[in-house]
C-alpha positions in Angstrom: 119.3 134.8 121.5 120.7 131.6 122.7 124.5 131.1 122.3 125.9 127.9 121.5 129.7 126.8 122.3 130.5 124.3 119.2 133.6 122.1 119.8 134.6 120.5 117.1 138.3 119.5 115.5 137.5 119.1 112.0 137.2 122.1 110.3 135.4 121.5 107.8 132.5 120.2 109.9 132.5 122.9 112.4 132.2 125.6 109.7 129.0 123.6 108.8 127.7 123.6 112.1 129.0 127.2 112.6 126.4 128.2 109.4 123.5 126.0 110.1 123.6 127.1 113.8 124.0 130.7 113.2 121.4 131.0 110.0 119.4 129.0 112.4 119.3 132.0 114.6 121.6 131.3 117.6 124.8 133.3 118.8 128.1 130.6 118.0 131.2 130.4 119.8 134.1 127.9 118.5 136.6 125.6 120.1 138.7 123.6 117.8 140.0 121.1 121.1 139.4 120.4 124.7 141.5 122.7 126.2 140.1 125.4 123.9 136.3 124.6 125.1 137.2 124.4 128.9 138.6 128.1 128.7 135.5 129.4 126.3 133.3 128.2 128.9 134.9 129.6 132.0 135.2 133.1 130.1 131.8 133.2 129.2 128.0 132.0 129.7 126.0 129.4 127.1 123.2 128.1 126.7 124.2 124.8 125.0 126.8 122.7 124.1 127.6 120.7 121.1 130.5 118.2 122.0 132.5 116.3 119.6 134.1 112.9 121.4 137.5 112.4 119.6 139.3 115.9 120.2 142.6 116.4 120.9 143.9 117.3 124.3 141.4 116.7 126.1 138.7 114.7 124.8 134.5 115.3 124.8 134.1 112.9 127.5 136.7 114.2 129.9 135.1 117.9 128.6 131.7 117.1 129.6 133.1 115.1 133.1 134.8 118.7 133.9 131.4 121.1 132.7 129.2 118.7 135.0 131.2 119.4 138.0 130.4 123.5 137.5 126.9 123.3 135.6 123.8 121.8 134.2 124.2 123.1 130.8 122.6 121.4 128.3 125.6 119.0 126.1 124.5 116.9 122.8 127.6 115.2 122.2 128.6 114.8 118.1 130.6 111.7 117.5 131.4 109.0 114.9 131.8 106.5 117.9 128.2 104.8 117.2 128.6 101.4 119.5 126.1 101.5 122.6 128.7 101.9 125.2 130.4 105.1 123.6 126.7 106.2 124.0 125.8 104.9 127.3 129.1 106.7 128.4 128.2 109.7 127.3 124.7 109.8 128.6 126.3 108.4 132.4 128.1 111.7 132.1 124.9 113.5 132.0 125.2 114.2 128.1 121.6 115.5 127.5 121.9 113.9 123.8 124.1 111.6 121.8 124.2 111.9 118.1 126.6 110.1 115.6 128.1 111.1 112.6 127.1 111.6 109.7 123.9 113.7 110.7 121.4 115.4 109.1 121.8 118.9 110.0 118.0 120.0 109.9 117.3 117.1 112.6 120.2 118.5 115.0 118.6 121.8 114.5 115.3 120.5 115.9 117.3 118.4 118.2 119.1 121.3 119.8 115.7 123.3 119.7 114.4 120.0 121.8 117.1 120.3 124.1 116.3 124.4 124.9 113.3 124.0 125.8 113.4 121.3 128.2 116.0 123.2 129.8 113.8 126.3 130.0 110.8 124.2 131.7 114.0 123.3 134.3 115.0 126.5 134.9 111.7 127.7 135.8 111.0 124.7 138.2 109.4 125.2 141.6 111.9 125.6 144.4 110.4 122.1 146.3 109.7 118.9 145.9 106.9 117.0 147.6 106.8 113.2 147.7 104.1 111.5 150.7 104.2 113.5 153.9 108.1 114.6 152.3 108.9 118.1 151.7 112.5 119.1 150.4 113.3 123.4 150.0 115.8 122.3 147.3 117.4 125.9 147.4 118.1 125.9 151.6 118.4 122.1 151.1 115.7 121.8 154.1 113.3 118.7 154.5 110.5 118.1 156.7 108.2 115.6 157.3 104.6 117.1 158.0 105.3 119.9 160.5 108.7 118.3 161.5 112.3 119.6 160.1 114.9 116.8 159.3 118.2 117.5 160.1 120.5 116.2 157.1 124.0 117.1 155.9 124.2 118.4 152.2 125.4 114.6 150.8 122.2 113.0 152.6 120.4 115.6 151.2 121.6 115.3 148.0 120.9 111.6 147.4 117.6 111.7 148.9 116.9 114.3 146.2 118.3 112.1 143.5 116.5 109.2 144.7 112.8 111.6 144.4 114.2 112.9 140.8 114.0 109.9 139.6 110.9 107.8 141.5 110.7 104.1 140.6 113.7 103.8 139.3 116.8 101.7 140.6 120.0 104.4 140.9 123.2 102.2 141.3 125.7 103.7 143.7 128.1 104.2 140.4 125.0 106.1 139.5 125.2 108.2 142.8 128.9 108.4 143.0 129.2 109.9 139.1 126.2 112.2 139.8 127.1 113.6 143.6 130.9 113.3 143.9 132.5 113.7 140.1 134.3 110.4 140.8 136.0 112.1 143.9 135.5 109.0 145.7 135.3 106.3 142.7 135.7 102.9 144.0 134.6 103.5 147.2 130.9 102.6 146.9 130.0 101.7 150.5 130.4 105.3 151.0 126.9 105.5 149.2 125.6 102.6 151.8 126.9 104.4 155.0 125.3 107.9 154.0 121.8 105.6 153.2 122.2 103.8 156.8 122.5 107.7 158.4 119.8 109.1 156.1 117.2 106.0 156.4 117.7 106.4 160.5 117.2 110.7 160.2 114.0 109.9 157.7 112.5 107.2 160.6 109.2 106.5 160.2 109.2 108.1 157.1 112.0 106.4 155.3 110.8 105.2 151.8 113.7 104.3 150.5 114.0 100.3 149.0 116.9 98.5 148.8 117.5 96.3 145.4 119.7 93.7 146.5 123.3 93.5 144.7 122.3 96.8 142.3 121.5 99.6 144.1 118.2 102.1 145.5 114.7 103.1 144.8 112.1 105.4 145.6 108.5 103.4 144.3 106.5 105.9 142.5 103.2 106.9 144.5 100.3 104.7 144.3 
C-alpha cells in the first residue's frame, strides 16, 4: 500500500483529501504546516506528496526546495495560486504536478495514480545510460568512451548526466544550478561554465555537448 504525506492548512479540505485518499486505497499521513511536513518526512518513508503552496511557517515551495535536496519523491503541489509563474515555480523545483484549487477529487485520484506509476518505471530503471560511443554507470558515477574510462569529479558527472536526461533540450545554468547545487551557489552561474570547460576537455574527442549562445546547453538527440 502506498502512503501519502498530505500537507494541507485548511481543515476542512484536508479531511476531504484525508477520505478520498484513504477510501481510495492508500495509507495517509497529515501535516497541518511546513514545519509539521519537514519532521513527518524525516520520521518516516512515503511514497507521495501532496503539497499545498500557502502554509504557514514554512511554505510548499520552500517544503518542496528542502525534500528535493534529500529525495526524488514524487510532490503534486495543491494550490489556489493559478497564474503561470506560481506554476512554473513549482515545477522549477521539481514539483512532479501542479494542480489549482478548486479540484475535482476523482481527477487528483487519477492524477496521483499517474504520478505512482511513472515513479515505479523510475525506480526500476537500468543502472546506465548509453548515448553514441557514451557509457555512464550512474550508480559508481563511472563513464567511458568505447573501451576507455573518463576520469570526472561527481559535479562533471552530474551535469553531463543531466545534460543526457534530457537530450535536445536547452538546460539553462539556473536550470543546472537549482537541479545540482539546491541554490548553494545561486548567482554564481559561471560556476556551470567552468565545470563545462573541464568536462568538454575530459570528454575530447567525444565531447557532444552544444553551446546555445546567451541561454545555456544541449545534448542533440541521436540522428
Amino acid at each position: 500500500m502506498s502512503k501519502i504525506l498530505i500537507v494541507e492548512d485548511d481543515l476542512s479540505i484536508q479531511g476531504l483529501l484525508h477520505d478520498f485518499v484513504q477510501e481510495a486505497g492508500y495509507s495517509v499521513v497529515l501535516a497541518a504546516d511546513g514545519v509539521e511536513a519537514l519532521a513527518k518526512y524525516s520520521e518516516q518513508t512515503f511514497d507521495l506528496v501532496l503539497l499545498d503552496i500557502m502554509l504557514p511557517k514554512i511554505d510548499g515551495y520552500g517544503v518542496c526546495e528542502v525534500i528535493r535536496q534529500k529525495s526524488d519523491v514524487p510532490i503534486i503541489m495543491l494550490t489556489a495560486l493559478d497564474g503561470e509563474e506560481n506554476q512554473i515555480k513549482g515545477l522549477d523545483l521539481q514539483a512532479d504536478d501542479y494542480i489549482t484549487k478548486p479540484f475535482s477529487m476523482p481527477v487528483l485520484l487519477r492524477k496521483i495514480a499517474a504520478v505512482l506509476r511513472r515513479s515505479s518505471k523510475q525506480n526500476d530503471a537500468p543502472q546506465t545510460m548509453s548515448y553514441k560511443d557514451l557509457t555512464l554507470d550512474l550508480a559508481a558515477y563511472k563513464v567511458c568512451a568505447g573501451t576507455k574510462s573518463i576520469d570526472l569529479t561527481p559535479r562533471e558527472f552530474e551535469i553531463l548526466r543531466e545534460l543526457l536526461l534530457h537530450k535536445g533540450r536547452i538546460l539553462t545554468r539556473q536550470n543546472l544550478l537549482q537541479t545540482l547545487w539546491k541554490y548553494e551557489f545561486y548567482g554564481e552561474e559561471r560556476i556551470i561554465d567552468t565545470h563545462i570547460k573541464n568536462l568538454r576537455k575530459k570528454l575530447g574527442t567525444a565531447d557532444y555537448i552544444e553551446t546555445i549562445r546567451g541561454v545555456g546547453y544541449r545534448i542533440d538527440k541521436e540522428n
